[in-house]
C-alpha positions, 0 to 999 in steps of 0.5 A: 673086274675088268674095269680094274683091270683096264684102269692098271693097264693104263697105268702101266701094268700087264694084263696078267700083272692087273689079274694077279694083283686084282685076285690078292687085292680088292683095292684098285689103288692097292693093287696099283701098289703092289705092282709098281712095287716089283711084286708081280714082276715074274708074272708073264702074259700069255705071249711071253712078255715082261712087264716094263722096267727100268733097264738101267738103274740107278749106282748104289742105293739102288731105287726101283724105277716107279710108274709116277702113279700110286705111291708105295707101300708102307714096306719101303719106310721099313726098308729105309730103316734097315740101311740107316741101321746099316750106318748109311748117310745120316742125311738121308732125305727125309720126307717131313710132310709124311702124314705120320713124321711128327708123330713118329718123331714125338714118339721116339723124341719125347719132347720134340723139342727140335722135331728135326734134329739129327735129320735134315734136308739133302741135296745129295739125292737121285730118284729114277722115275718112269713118266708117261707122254701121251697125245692130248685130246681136243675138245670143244668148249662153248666158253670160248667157241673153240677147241682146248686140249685136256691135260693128260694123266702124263703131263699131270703127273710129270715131274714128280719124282716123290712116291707119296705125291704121285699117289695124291695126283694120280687119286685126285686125277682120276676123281676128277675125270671120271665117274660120278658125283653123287648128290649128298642129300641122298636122293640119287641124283649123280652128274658124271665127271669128265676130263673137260671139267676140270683139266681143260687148257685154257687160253689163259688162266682167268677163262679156266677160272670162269669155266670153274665158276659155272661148274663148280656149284651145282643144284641137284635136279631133284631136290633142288639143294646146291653141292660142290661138284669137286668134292660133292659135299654140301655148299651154300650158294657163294658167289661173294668176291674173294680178294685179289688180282682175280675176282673169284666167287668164294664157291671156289674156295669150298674144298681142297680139291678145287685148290689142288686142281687149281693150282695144279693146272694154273702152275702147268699154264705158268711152266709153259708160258716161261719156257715159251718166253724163254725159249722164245728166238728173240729173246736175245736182249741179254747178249749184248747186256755185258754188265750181266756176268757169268749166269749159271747155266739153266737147269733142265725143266720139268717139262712143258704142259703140251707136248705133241707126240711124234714117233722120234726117239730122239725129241728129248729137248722138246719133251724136257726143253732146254731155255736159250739165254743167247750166246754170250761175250767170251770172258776174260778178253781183256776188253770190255769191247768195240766202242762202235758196238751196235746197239740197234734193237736194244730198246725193242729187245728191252721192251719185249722183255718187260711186255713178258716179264708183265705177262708172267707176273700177272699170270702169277698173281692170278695164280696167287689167289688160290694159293693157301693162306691164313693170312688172306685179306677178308679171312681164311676159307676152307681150302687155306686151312684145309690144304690139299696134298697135292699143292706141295707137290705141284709147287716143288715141280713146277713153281720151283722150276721158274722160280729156280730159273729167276733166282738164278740171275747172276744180274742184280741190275737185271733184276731191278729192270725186271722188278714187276716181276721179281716182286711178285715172285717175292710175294709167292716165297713170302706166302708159301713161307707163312703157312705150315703146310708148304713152309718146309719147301723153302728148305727142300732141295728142288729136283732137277732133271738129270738125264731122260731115257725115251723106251720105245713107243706103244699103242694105248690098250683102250680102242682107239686109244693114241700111241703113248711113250714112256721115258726113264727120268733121273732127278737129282737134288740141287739148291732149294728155294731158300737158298737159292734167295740167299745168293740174291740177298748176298747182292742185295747187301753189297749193293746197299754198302754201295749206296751207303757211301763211306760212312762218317762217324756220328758225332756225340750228341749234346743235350739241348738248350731251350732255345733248340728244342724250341727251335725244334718245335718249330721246325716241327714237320720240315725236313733237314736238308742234309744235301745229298741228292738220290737220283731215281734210279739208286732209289729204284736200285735202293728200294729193290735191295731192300725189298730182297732183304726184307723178303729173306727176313720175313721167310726165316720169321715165318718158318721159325714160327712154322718150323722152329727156330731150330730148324731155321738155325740149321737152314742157315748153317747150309747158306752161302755166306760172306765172312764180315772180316778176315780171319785174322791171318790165321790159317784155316783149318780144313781137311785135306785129305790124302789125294789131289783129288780130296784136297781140290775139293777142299781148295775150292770149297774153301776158296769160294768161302773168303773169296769176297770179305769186308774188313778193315783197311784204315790204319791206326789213328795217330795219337797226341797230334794236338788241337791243331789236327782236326782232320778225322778222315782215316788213312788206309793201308792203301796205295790210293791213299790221298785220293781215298782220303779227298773223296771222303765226304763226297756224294755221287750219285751215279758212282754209287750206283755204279759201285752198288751194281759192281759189288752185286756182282763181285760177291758171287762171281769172282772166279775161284778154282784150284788152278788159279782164282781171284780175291777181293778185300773190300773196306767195311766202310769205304767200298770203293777201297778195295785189294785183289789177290790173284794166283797165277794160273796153271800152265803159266810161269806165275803159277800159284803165286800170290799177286796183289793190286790195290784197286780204287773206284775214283770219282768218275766210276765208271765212267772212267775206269778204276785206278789199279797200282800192282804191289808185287814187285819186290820193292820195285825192284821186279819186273814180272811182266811186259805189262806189269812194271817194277814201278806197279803199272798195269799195262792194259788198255781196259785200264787206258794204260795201253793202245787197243779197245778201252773202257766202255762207260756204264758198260765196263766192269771191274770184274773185267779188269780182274779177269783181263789181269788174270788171263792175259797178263799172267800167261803162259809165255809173257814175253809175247806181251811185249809189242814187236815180240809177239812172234817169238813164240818158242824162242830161245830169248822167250823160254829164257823170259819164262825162266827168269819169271820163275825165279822171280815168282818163287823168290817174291810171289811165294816165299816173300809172300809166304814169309811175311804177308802183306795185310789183309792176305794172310789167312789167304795166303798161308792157307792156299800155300796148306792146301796145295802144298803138295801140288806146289812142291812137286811144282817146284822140283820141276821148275828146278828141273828145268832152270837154265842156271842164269841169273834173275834179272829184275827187269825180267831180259827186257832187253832181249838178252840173255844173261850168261851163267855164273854162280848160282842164281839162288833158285835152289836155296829158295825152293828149299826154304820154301819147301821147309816153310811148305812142310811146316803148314802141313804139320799145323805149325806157325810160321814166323816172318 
């Protein structure tokens, strides 16, 4: 008995708790259960002591911390059922690769026609967990005439939030590190197990695989018959190659547990060698890459594979690193930066990287071997139909970590120069996909570390056992794997538009005479040369995109075919998505709510929902303009009309992949927020035709206005910065800025509209320009805007500016776009008017509040002089009709110009 005991207080148990739960359960693992289920906590040792539990929990429902070892009981499924009669959130996690879900499922469902209506996968998840740090012990290993660590029960179970998988570790853990594998034939021959066996750390994964190899098949001593020493059944000796990046004898594919200790320690080596690289100081190539936008930042890691235990309380970064990615140009500066930028050392960063990103791929293709697959080259083996538990476990802690990080790149063009890389990548999530066992992972939130309490640190219980910590984690639930590819896939398709150029309508085909078709037969084999020339790198941008695409379409066929269509179908109601056309001025129906805080949400909610579209911009062909018109080029309700139009049949390569890699960007990183965002209109057939909207920002005389531009890529994009032409001015007869005229010039030097650090070919943005617009000219005190008045700050001359702005904002920005909203911005318009109602009339009040009583002038007091009072100046009647109409959207009713 006190083996067992021993064994429970390793895991985490007192004394007196291991006795008592031993003398009611027999069962090691039974007993483990019972305890870390909180049924022993009121059992005290001799001295007093408590046994160790969370002292901090988590807010409503509250789940008992949980030692990551066993699993817990069957009592818990019970306790599930009875909050979910209690009406709790129906979107509950649920855990659909229990061994016994299909079956209740079909019991309760009957036909099971959609084995997962009514439940499906929620992000809105917080499991707290107690994980354990101890110090790995070295070893000498012959293989390599030198000393390894040994994986550690802790950083074998780190990162593993869900109960029924610590129990599947911690089983497969100990069968693997101890006791004895018996000979199967019954002679009596058995060969102890050690840790070094099959939990040694390698220098690299193809020296564990070839340790594997001379361990795994064994010949008993005494009957000379050959078994697996992982799983110790009978084997026949195989050493045949199984095919892929690694040459592996087949003996390695006998049993699951191979396949879970395999992937298990090569996904640990895979963690640790991306956070090395990551984390690596001279991993800084990406700060000066400014065509990269706005990266999300990094989730914290599961944690490295060798951690060094030290007596500080405050080492958390080091046991769940943060990655570095370098410091980043500030956004919205209005410059795209010093033409005289240093560049030295770009190419020896750029080299580094792919040195990494080559090592990291290999390491992963090496791995990808044993990943289970029934579609293996040669066929399947036992480990690909047999899975074990533990693989989906290791592959949602620890694959979905640097595959999570990947996905992440804001960076379509990025990507691309880390294409080695990314395909590989592809291949995993195409694989994982195809096979029953793992496919619902590509649905599954990925649980991310969320906070880590570190608790004091103790000696080990055993004889000269090392000190061990033990640290409360809360993981939370974010974006799975599929729809994380789903952002990358929303690029890749704007970036295949991009490519496309303008598309031409096909003229009708006429049936062939004779002499065509045998002129066709002819000309068998030979290509048309259409004359379009693709350069290397679109194709290398083309083939890429295309890649991502076919990639996401491959995994939704697989899972329909593993998962049901149902539950691809549900899946996808839960993507991002980009709207293919506008909703037809209609206002969209969304709930507000009753507080500003509901009706942010909605707002933002909303906004990141149609903050990118296609639609269509060419105007109406004119009819009866007899023969002698021949010219089918459409025209576009556009500013930049005629030098649309002159472009029509052009074919640049170097623009289109200019655009291609613009368009990536723009459709996931345009900034929206409830205090101001940005809006893009992009024709479905001419990219390089696109309107942006943007809402004054807080704090600024244009808030909540709706201003527009039209934008045009023209034929040097961009190596020469886009055409930009400002339409909200009232018939140009408003001057809103010092920077804005009445005529629509923007006045920026981004634009080489103005004296100051200008575009930077190849490096520039338009997203730059968009920002630029919104930060710097749409300020709080625009007169400062103007050369010579930039100490005015405070003036009188400066707050009669900012007033005379007001006036014109409600007057042209509001209610003249309210009333009668330029194509395609009506939906947008009237709905962001809905949504902030309430915000923009209390909004209005004070700007009534605080008029001056002067009258508007168009030119905003370019002159400096400010106007005398008079009669009214026609701000209040204007705030009352726009209130009326504000009142109106509110109550659902429709809005006549």
């Amino acid at each position: 008995m006190e083996r067992e005991v021993q064994q429970l207080v390793e895991m985490g148990a007192t004394v007196a708790q291991a006795r008592a739960a031993l003398k009611q359960y027999k069962d090691v693992m039974q007993a483990a259960e019972r305890i870390f289920d909180g049924a022993f906590d009121n059992v005290v040792d001799d001295d007093g002591d408590v046994d160790m539990t969370a002292s901090e929990k988590v807010p409503p429902p509250k789940p008992r911390a949980r030692m990551i070892t066993p699993d817990e009981d069957d009592g818990d499924d019970d306790e599930v059922a009875d909050e979910d009669e209690d009406g709790d959130d129906d979107e509950e996690y649920i855990d659909y690769d229990d061994d016994d879900f299909e079956t209740k499922i079909q019991s309760s469902n009957n036909a099971a026609v959609d084995p997962y209506a009514g439940i499906f996968f929620s992000k809105d998840r917080r499991e707290e967990v107690i994980e354990v740090e101890e110090e790995p012990e070295l070893v000498n290993m012959p293989e390599i005439a030198g000393k390894v660590p040994l994986m550690t029960q802790g950083q074998w179970m780190k990162g593993c939030p869900e109960g029924s998988e610590q129990s599947f570790l911690f089983s497969l853990y100990r069968e693997l590190s101890e006791g004895e594998c018996r000979c199967p034939e019954g002679c009596g021959e058995s060969i102890s197990r050690k840790k070094s066996d099959f939990y040694a750390l390698f220098p690299s994964f193809p020296a564990y695989i070839k340790h594997l190899e001379s361990i795994v098949p064994r010949t008993c001593t005494r009957c000379s018959k050959t078994f697996c020493f992982a799983c110790g059944e009978s084997s026949a000796p195989n050493h045949s190659k199984v095919s892929g990046s690694l040459q592996v004898d087949a003996s390695l594919f006998h049993c699951a547990n191979l396949q879970g200790v395999i992937l298990g320690v090569g996904l640990a080596m895979l963690e640790k060698s991306y956070l090395d690289d990551a984390q690596d100081p001279g991993n800084q190539q990406k700060s000066s890459d400014r065509t990269s936008r706005k990266r999300r930042k990094p989730e914290a890691p599961v944690a490295a594979v060798a951690d060094v235990l030290d007596d500080d309380d405050d080492d958390d970064d080091a046991f769940y690193p943060t990655i570095m990615q370098g410091k980043k140009p500030k956004l919205g500066t209005g410059y795209a930066g010093d033409a005289r930028e240093d560049m030295s050392g770009q190419l020896e960063a750029l080299n580094a990287q792919k040195a990494k990103d080559e090592k990291l791929a290999t390491l992963l293709s090496n791995i990808r071997t044993f990943l289970p697959s029934v579609n293996r080259e040669g066929g399947g083996h036992a480990s690909d139909y047999l899975v074990h538990p533990t693989a989906l476990a290791h592959l949602r802690r620890r694959f979905n970590f640097v595959s999570s990080q990947l996905l992440r790149n804001d960076s379509l063009s990025d990507m691309s120069d880390r294409s080695t890389l990314y395909f590989e990548l592809f291949e995993w999530l195409e694989t994982i996909s195809s096979h029953e066992a793992l496919a619902s992972m590509m649905a599954m939130p990925i649980m991310v570390v969320n906070s880590v309490k570190t608790m004091p640190g103790k000696k080990s219980s055993s004889k000269g056992g090392s000190r061990i910590r033990e640290r409360t984690i809360i993981y939370e639930g974010s974006s799975g794997p599929r729809e994380l590819l789903e952002a990358i896939v929303i690029q890749a398709q704007a970036a295949l538009k991009g490519l496309e150029g303008m598309k031409t309508v096909e003229p009708e085909t006429a049936e062939m005479s004779e002499e065509q078709k045998r002129m066709t037969a002819d000309d068998k084999g030979k290509a048309k040369d259409d004359g379009v020339v693709v350069s290397e790198e679109n194709k290398k941008l083309l083939n890429f995109c295309q890649r991502i695409v076919n990639t996401a379409k491959a995994i939704d066929r697989s899972l329909v075919e593993t998962k049901g269509k149902a539950f691809v179908e549900r899946l996808h109601a839960g993507l991002p998505k980009i709207p293919a056309s506008s909703t037809q001025g209609q206002v969209v129906d969304i709930e507000v709510g009753e507080t500003e805080e509901s009706a942010m949400q909605a707002y933002v909610k909303w906004a990141n929902r149609v903050r990118f579209e296609y639609c269509d911009l060419t105007t109406p062909p004119m009819e009866n303009t007899g023969e002698a018109d021949q010219d089918q080029t459409p025209n576009y309700k556009f500013y930049f009309n005629n030098e649309a139009r002159m472009l029509a049949n052009s074919d640049i390569p170097k623009r289109s992949l200019a655009i291609a890699k613009e368009l990536a960007v723009l459709t996931t990183n345009l900034p929206v927020a409830w205090n101001s965002s940005v809006f893009l209109r992009v024709d479905e057939t001419r990219v390089d035709v696109i309107k942006a909207l943007i809402t004054g920002p807080e704090g600024t005389p244009y808030y909540n206005g709706c201003f527009l531009f039209d934008v045009f890529l023209g034929p040097n994009y961009n190596q020469s910065p886009p055409s930009v032409k400002y339409m909200t001015t009232n018939g140009g007869k408003f001057r809103f800025n010092p920077n804005l005229y009445a005529d629509g010039k923007v006045c920026l030097s981004l634009l080489g509209t103005w004296s100051g650090p200008g575009w930077i070919a190849g490096k520039s943005t338009l997203l730059q320009v968009l920002i630029s617009i919104q930060s710097m000219i749409l300020c709080e005190e625009p007169y400062l805007n103007e050369p010579g008045w930039a100490n005015s700050g405070g003036t009188p001359k400066s707050v009669a500016y900012s007033a005379n702005v007001r006036r014109m904002v409600v007057r042209t920005a509001m209610l003249g776009n309210l009333k009668a909203p330029p194509e395609p911005w009506a939906d947008v318009i009237r709905t962001h008017f809905r949504l902030k109602a309430k915000s923009i009339t209390s909004q209005l009040d004070k700007w009534l509040a605080e008029d001056d009583g002067a009258p508007t002038v168009s030119d905003g007091a370019y002159n400096g002089k400010i106007p005398g009072g008079g009669s009214s100046n026609g701000l209040a009647e204007d705030v009352a009709e726009l209130k009326g109409l504000l009142a109106k959207l509110q109550a659902g009713e429709e809005i006549s110009p």
